[in-house]
C-alpha positions in Angstrom: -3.7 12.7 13.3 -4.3 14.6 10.1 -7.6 14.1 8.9 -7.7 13.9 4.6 -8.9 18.0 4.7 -8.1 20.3 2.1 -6.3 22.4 4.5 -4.4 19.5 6.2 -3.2 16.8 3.4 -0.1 17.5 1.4 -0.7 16.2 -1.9 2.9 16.1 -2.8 3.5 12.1 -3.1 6.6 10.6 -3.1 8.3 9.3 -6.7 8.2 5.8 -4.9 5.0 4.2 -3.7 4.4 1.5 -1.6 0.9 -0.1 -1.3 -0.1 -2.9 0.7 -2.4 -5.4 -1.1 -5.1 -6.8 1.1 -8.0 -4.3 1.8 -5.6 -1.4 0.3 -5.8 -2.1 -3.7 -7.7 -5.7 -3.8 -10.4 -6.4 -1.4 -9.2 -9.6 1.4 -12.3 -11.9 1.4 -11.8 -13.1 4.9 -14.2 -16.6 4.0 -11.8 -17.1 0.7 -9.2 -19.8 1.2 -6.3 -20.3 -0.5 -3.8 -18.1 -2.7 -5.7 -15.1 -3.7 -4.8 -15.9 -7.0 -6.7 -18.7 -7.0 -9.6 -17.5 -5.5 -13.2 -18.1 -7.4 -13.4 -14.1 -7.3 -10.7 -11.4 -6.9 -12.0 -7.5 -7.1 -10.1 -4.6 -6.4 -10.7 -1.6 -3.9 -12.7 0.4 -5.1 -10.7 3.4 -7.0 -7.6 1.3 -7.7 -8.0 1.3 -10.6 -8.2 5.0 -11.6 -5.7 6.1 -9.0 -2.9 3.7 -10.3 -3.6 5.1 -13.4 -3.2 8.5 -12.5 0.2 7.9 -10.5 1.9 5.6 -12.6 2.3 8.6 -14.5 4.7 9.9 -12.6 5.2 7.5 -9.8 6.8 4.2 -8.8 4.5 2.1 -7.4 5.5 -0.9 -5.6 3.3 -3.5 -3.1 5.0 -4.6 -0.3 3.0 -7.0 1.6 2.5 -9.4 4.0 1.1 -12.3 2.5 2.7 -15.3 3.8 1.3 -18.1 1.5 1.4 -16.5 -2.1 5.1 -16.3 -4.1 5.8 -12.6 -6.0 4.3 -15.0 -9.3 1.3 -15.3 -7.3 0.6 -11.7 -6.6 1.1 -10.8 -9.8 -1.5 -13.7 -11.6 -3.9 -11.8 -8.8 -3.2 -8.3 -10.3 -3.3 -9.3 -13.2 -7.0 -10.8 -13.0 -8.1 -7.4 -11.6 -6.3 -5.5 -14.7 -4.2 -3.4 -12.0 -0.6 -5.3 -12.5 0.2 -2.7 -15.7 0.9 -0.1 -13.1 2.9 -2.0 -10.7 6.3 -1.8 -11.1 7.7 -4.6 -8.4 6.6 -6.6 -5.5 7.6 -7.2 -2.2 6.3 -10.2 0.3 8.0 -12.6 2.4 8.8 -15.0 0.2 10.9 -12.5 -2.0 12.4 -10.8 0.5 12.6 -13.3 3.4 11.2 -10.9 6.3 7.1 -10.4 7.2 5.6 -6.9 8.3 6.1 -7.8 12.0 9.8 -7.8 11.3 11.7 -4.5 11.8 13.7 -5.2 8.5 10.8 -6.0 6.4 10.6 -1.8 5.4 14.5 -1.4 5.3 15.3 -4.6 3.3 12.8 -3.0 0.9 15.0 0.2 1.0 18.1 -1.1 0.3 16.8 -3.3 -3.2 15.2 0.4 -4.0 18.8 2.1 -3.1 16.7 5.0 -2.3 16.5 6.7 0.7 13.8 6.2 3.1 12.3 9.5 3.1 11.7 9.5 -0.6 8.7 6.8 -0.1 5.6 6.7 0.3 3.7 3.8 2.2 0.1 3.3 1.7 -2.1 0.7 3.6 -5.4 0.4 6.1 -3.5 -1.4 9.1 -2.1 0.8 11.8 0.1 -1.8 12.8 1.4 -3.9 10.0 2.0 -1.1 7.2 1.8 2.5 9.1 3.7 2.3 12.3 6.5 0.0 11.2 7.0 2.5 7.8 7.2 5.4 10.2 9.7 3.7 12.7 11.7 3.1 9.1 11.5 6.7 7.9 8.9 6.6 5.6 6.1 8.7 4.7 3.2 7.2 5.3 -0.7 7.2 4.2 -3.4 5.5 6.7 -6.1 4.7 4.3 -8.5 4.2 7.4 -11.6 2.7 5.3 -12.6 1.5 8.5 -13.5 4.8 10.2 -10.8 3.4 13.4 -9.8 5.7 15.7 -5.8 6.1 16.2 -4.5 7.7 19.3 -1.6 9.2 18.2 0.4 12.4 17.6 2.6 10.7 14.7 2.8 12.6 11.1 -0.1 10.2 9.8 -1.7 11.4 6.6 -5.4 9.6 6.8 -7.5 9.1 3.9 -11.2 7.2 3.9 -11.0 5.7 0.6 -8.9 6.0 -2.7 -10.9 8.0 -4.4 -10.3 10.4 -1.6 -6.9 10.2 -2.1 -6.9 10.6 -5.2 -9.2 13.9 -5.4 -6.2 15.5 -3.1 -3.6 14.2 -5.5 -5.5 16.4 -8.2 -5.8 19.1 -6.6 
């Protein structure tokens, strides 16, 4: 696993940028019911905000997530509380693209709308198995934003970050 060191992260992004959205750029109340968008209070990760600002710059950043009960209108109303949805430039979820994270073809079906190739992307997200292992198996790069402090026992090309602004820091460098 490559730990976020200086000596160890490349901080050569990808012109395309996937983010998951729970707990990777707004924060998933687990007691909050409901659309996100319609939750009493939405708040984004913190440093979401300055690091979407810094690579919509020179990035495409897109969210592909696994949110089963909000529409591509509903994620956006949600980014759009939070003030981030200026630096998004699509969505993905099921709804839009008919296939969940656990699916094999969620990652490619993304691809193919993108017509890019898959090693020209960049997937970000905090859950091993829904956004970093099934980007990987599709050919994506792939940074673990592990704000958890998990362990992963693996030997896979993982870039692993703590916390945006982390991320971010090695971007600037």
């Amino acid at each position: 696993m490559n730990k976020a060191t200086k000596s160890t992260v490349s901080t050569k992004l990808t012109k395309t940028v996937l983010f998951d959205w729970g707990n990777t750029l707004m924060i998933d109340f687990p007691d909050a019911q409901g659309k996100m968008c319609d939750w009493e209070t939405v708040q984004e990760v913190s440093g979401a905000q300055a690091l979407l600002a810094q690579l919509s710059k020179h990035h495409n950043i897109y969210i592909a997530t696994n949110a089963a009960d909000s529409s591509k209108g509903d994620i956006i109303r949600a980014f759009e509380r939070v003030g981030l949805s200026q630096y998004i430039d699509g969505y993905f979820c099921k709804a839009s693209i008919g296939l969940s994270k656990y699916d094999s073809g969620f990652y490619p079906a993304i691809i193919a709308k993108l017509d890019i190739e898959p090693q020209e992307v960049t997937m970000i997200g905090d859950t091993l198995e829904k956004d970093i292992y099934p980007a990987l198996e599709a050919g994506l790069q792939v940074d673990w934003l592990n704000n958890e402090g998990a362990i992963a026992d693996t030997h896979l090309p993982i870039v692993e970050v703590q916390n945006l602004t982390q991320l971010l820091e090695f971007i600037n460098e």
